[in-house]
C-alpha positions, 0 to 999 in steps of 0.5 A: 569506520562511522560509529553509530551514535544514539541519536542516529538510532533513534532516529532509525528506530523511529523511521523503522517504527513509523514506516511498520506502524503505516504498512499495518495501517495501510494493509488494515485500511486496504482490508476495510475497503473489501466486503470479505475477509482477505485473511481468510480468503489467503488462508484458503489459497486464494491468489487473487486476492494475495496478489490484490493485498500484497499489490498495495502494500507493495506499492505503499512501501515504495510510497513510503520508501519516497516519503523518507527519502524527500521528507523534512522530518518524522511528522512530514513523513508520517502525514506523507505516508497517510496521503499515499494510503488514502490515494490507493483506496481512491485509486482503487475505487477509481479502477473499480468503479469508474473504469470497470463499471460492468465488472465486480472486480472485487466479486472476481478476485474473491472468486480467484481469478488470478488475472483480475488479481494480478492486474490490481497487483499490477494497478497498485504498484503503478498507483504506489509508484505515480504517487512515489514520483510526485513525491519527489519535490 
């Protein structure tokens, strides 16, 4: 039986607290990048629109669960884990206005298209997993 010394809880409150603390700002960052209030579209029933938000934060959560995984220490993982999120906002730029030009895909997920929803559902944990094996140095 391995006991649990204070030093190694600390380290996991830290990591625990840390990897939170960049969801929230990921997911918050996310929620900057759109022109409407994803909560309140949530609220009201819009799939799109969770399926698009909740895409990202699942993809940042296997980003950090990499960063983690392969970092040197706490700050590493925390500077790791900023990089992750700033790449899915550029990612998601990228996807909506370099290879969709001719389609809002933010005014369609606002609308509740469900399939836009899912496909940037789908585009995120592919972005979160691209950038997770790159991390893997």
């Amino acid at each position: 039986m391995q006991i649990i010394t204070s030093d190694a809880l600390l380290s996991f409150l830290a990591h625990v607290g840390t990897g939170l603390g960049l969801m929230l700002l990921g997911i918050t960052v996310f929620a900057f990048t759109t022109k409407f209030s994803e909560a309140k579209l949530i609220k009201e029933g819009n799939i799109a629109v969770a399926l698009k938000l909740w895409g990202k934060a699942i993809g940042l959560a296997i980003v950090i669960y990499t960063v983690w995984a392969n970092s040197l220490n706490l700050l590493d993982a925390f500077i790791w884990g900023l990089i992750g999120i700033a790449t899915q906002v550029i990612a998601y730029w990228i996807i909506e206005y370099v290879l969709t030009p001719r389609t809002n895909l933010a005014k369609k997920v606002e609308e509740g298209n469900i399939a836009i929803g899912f496909s940037l559902f789908s585009a995120a944990i592919v972005v979160g997993l691209v950038v997770a094996a790159s991390l893997t140095y």
